[in-house]
TORNUPA-765147 format. One record per residue (C-alpha): residue in three letters; chain; residue number from 1; x, y, z. Coordinates in pm, 1 decimal. Layout:
@aa: Ala; ch: A; i: NUM; u: X; v: Y; w: Z;
...
//
This chain:
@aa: Unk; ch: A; i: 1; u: -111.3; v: 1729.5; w: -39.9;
@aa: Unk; ch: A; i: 2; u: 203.0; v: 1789.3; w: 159.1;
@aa: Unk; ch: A; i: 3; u: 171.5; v: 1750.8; w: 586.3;
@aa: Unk; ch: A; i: 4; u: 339.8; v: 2037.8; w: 771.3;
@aa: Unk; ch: A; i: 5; u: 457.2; v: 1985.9; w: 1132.3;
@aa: Unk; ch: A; i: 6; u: 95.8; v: 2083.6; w: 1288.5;
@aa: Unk; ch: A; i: 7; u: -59.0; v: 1874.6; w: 1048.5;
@aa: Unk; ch: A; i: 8; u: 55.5; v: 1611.9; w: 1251.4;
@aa: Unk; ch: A; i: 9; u: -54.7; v: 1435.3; w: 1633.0;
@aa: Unk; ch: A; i: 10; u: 61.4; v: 1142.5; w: 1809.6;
@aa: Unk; ch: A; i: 11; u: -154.6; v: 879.2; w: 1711.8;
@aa: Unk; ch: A; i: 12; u: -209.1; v: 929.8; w: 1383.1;
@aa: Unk; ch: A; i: 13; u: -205.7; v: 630.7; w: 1153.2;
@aa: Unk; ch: A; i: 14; u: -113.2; v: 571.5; w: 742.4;
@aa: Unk; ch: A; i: 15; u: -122.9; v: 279.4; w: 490.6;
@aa: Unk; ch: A; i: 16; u: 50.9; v: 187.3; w: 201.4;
@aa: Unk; ch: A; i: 17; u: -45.9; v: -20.2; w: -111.6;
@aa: Unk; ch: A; i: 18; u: 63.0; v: -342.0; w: -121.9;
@aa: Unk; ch: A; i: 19; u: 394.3; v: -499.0; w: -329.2;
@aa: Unk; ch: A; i: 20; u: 500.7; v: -840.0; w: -372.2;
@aa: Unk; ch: A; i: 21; u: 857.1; v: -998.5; w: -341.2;
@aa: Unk; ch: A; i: 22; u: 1027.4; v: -1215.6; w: -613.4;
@aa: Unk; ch: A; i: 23; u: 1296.1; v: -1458.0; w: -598.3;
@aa: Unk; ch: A; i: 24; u: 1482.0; v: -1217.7; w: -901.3;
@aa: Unk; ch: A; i: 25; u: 1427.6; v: -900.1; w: -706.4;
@aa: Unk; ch: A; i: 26; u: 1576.8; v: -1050.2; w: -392.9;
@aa: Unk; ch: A; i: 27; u: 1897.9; v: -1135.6; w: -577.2;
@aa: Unk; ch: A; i: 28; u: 1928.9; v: -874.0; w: -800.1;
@aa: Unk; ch: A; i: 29; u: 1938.6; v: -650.3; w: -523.6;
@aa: Unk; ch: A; i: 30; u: 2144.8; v: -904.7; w: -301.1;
@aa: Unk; ch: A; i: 31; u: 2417.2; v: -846.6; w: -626.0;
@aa: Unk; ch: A; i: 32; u: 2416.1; v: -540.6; w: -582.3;
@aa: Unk; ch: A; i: 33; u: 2490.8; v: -433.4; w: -215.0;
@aa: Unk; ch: A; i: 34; u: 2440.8; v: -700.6; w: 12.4;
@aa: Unk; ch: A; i: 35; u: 2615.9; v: -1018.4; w: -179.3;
@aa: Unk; ch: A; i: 36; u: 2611.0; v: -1305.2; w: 86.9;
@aa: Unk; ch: A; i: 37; u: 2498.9; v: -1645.3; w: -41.2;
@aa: Unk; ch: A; i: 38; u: 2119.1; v: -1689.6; w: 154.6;
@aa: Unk; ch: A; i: 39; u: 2046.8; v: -1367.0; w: -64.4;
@aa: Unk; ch: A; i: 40; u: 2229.7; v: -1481.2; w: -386.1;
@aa: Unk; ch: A; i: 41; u: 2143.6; v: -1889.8; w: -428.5;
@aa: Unk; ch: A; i: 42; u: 1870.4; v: -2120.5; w: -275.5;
@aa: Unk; ch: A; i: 43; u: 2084.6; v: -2406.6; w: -223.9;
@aa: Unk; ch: A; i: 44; u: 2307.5; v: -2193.8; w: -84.1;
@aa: Unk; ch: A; i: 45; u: 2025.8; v: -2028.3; w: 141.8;
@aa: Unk; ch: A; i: 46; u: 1899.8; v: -2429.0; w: 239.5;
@aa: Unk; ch: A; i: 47; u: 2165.1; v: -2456.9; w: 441.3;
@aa: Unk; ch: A; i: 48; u: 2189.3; v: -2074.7; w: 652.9;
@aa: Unk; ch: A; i: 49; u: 2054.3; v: -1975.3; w: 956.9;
@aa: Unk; ch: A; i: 50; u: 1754.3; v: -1862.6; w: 707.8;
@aa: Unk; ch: A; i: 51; u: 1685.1; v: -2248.5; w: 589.6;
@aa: Unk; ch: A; i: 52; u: 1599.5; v: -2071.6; w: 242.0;
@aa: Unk; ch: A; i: 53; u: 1623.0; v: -1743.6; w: 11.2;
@aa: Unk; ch: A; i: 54; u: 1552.4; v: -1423.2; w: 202.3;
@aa: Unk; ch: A; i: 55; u: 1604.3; v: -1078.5; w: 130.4;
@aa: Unk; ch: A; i: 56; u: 1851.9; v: -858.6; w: 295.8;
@aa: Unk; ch: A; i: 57; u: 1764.8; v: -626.7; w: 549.5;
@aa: Unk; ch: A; i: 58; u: 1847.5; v: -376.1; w: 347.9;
@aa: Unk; ch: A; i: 59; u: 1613.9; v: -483.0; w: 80.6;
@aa: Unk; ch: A; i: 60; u: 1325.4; v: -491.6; w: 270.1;
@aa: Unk; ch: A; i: 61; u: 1402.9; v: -80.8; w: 441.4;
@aa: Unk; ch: A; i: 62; u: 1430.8; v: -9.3; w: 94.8;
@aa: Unk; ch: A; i: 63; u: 1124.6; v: -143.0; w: -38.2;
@aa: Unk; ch: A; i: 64; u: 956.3; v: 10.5; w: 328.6;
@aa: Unk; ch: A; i: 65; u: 1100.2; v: 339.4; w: 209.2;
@aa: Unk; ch: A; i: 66; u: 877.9; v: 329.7; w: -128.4;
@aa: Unk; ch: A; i: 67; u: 618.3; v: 203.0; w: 10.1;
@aa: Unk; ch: A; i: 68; u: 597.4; v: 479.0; w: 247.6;
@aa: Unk; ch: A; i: 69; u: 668.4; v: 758.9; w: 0.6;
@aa: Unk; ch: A; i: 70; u: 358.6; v: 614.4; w: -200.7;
@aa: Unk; ch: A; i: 71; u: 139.6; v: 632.9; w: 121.1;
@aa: Unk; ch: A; i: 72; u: -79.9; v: 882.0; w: 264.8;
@aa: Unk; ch: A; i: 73; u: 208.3; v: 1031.7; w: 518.7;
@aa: Unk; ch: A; i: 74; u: 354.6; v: 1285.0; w: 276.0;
@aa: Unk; ch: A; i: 75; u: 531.8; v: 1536.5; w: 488.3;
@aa: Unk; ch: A; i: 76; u: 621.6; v: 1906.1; w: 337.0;
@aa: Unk; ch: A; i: 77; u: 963.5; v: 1862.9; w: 179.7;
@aa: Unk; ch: A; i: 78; u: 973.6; v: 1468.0; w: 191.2;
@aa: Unk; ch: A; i: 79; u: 1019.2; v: 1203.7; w: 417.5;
@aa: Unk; ch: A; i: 80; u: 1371.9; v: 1305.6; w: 564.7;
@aa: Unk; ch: A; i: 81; u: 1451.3; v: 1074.0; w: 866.1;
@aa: Unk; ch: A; i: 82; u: 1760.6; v: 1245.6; w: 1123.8;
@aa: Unk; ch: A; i: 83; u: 1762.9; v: 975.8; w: 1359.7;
@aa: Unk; ch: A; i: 84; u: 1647.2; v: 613.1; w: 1409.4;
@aa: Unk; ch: A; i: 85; u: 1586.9; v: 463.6; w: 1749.6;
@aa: Unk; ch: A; i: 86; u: 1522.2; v: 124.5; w: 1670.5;
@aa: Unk; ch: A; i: 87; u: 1548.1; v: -112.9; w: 1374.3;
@aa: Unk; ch: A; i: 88; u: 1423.5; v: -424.6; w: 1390.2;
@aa: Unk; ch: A; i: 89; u: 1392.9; v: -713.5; w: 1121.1;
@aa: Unk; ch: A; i: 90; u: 1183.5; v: -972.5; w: 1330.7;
@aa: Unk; ch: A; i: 91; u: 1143.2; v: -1269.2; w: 1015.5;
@aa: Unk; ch: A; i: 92; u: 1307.3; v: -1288.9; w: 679.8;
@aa: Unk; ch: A; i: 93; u: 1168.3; v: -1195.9; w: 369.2;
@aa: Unk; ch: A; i: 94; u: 1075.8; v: -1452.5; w: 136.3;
@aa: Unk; ch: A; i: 95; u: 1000.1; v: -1466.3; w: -271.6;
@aa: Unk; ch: A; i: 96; u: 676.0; v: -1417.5; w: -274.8;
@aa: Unk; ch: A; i: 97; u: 574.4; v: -1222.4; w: -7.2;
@aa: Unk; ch: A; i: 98; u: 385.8; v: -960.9; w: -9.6;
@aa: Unk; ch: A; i: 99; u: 454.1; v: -620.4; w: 184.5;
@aa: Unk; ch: A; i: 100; u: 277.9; v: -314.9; w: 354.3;
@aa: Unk; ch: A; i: 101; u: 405.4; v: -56.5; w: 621.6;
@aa: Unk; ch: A; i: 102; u: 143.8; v: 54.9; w: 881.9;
@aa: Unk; ch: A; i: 103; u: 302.2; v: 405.3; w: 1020.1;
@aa: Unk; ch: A; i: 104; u: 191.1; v: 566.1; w: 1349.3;
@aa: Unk; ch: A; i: 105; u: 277.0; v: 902.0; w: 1468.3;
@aa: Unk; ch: A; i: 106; u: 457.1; v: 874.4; w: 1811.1;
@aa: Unk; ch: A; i: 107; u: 512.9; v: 1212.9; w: 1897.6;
@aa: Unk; ch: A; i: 108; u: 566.5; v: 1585.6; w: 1765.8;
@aa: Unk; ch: A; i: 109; u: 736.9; v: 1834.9; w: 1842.1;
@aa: Unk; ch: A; i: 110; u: 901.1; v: 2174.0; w: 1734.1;
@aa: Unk; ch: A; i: 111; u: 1286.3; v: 2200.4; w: 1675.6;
@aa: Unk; ch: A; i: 112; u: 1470.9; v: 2391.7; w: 1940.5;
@aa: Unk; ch: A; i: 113; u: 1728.4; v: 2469.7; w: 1735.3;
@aa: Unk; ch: A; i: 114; u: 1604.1; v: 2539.8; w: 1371.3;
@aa: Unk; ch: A; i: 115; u: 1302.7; v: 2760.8; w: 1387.4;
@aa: Unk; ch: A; i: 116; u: 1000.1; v: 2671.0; w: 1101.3;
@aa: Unk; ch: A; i: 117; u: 1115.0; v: 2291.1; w: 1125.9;
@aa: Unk; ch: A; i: 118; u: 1037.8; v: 1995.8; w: 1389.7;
@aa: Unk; ch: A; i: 119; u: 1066.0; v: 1644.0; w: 1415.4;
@aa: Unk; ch: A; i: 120; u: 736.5; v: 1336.7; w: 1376.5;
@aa: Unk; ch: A; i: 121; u: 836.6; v: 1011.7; w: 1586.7;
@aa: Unk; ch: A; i: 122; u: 679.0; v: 752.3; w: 1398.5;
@aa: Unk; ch: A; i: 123; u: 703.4; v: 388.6; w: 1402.4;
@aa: Unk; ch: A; i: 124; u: 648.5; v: 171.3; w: 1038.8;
@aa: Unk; ch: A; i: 125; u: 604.5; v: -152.7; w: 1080.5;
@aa: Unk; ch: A; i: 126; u: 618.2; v: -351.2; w: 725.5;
@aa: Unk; ch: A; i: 127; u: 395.3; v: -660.8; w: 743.3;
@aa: Unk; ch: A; i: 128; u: 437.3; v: -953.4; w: 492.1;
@aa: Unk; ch: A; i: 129; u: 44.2; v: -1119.9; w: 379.0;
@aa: Unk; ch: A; i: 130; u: 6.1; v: -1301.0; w: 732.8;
@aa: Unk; ch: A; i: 131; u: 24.5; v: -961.9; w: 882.6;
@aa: Unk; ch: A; i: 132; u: 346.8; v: -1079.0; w: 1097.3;
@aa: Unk; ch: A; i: 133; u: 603.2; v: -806.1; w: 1128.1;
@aa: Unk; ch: A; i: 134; u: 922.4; v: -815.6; w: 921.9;
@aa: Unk; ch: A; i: 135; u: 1060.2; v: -452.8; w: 993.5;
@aa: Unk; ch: A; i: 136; u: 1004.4; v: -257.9; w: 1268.5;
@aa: Unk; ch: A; i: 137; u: 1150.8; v: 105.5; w: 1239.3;
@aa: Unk; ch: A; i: 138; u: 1091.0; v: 387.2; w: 1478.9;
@aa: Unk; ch: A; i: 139; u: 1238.2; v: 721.8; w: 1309.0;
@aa: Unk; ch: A; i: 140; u: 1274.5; v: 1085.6; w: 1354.0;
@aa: Unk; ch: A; i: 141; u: 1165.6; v: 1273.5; w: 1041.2;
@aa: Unk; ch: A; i: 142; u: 1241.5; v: 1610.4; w: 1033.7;
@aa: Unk; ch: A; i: 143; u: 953.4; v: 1822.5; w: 847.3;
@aa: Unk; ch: A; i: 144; u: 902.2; v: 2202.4; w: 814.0;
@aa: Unk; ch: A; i: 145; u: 584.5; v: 2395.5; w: 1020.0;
@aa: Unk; ch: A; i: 146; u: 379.4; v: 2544.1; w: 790.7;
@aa: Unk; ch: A; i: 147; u: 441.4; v: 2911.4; w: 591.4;
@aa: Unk; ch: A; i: 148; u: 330.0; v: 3161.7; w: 784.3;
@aa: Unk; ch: A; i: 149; u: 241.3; v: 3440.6; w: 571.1;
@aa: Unk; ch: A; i: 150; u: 301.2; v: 3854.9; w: 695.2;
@aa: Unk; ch: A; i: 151; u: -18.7; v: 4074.2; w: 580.6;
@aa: Unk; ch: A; i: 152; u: 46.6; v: 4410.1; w: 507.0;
//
């Protein structure tokens, strides 16, 4: 069921499943947009400021990103962020690991500008299976109020 705008309150908390890491994953997607060699080749990776195979930074806010869409947080017209104020990637990700996001809502509040629409500060913080932070992101989603309908 989609979340309007005054669906929302600071404070508010959502989960996601759960979704495990591979070695594969990690450098297909390394191939693909982020082709340095601790993403591409554990030997390689041995020897890096990352002392093994990790996935890119990139990897892991794109694997946040489904992980949140499959969550409970389903604003009206999807999860559109406008701004970030912070992006964080506290420890690598490793093959194997496996991910959640926690989200909390940070604040809300109506669009001074576009009228029907406001933005939901929230902070997702993807945890590998120790529960230690490996992305923090706070972000500025901008999601419609709800319909209002005119009786006759």
């Amino acid at each position: 069921m989609p979340l309007y705008l005054e669906d929302f309150a600071a404070g508010q908390r959502y989960g996601s499943g759960k979704l495990r890491v591979d070695a594969a994953a990690i450098k297909d997607f390394a191939a693909a947009f982020d082709p340095q060699p601790f993403h591409l080749d554990e030997e390689a990776a041995r020897t890096s400021f990352f002392a093994g195979l990790s996935a890119s930074g990139w990897h892991t806010a794109a694997l946040t990103m489904r992980l949140l869409v499959e969550s409970g947080m389903r604003p009206a017209g999807g999860i559109i962020g406008v701004r970030a104020d912070e992006l964080k990637w506290p420890r690598a990700v490793r093959p194997g690991d496996e991910l959640e996001v926690e989200a909390e809502v940070l604040e809300v509040r109506p669009s001074g500008r576009r009228p029907g629409q406001g933005y939901v500060k929230c902070r997702t913080t993807t945890l590998n299976q120790h529960r230690e932070p490996v992305q923090v992101l706070v972000m500025n989603l901008l999601v419609p109020a709800r319909p209002t309908t005119l009786s006759a």
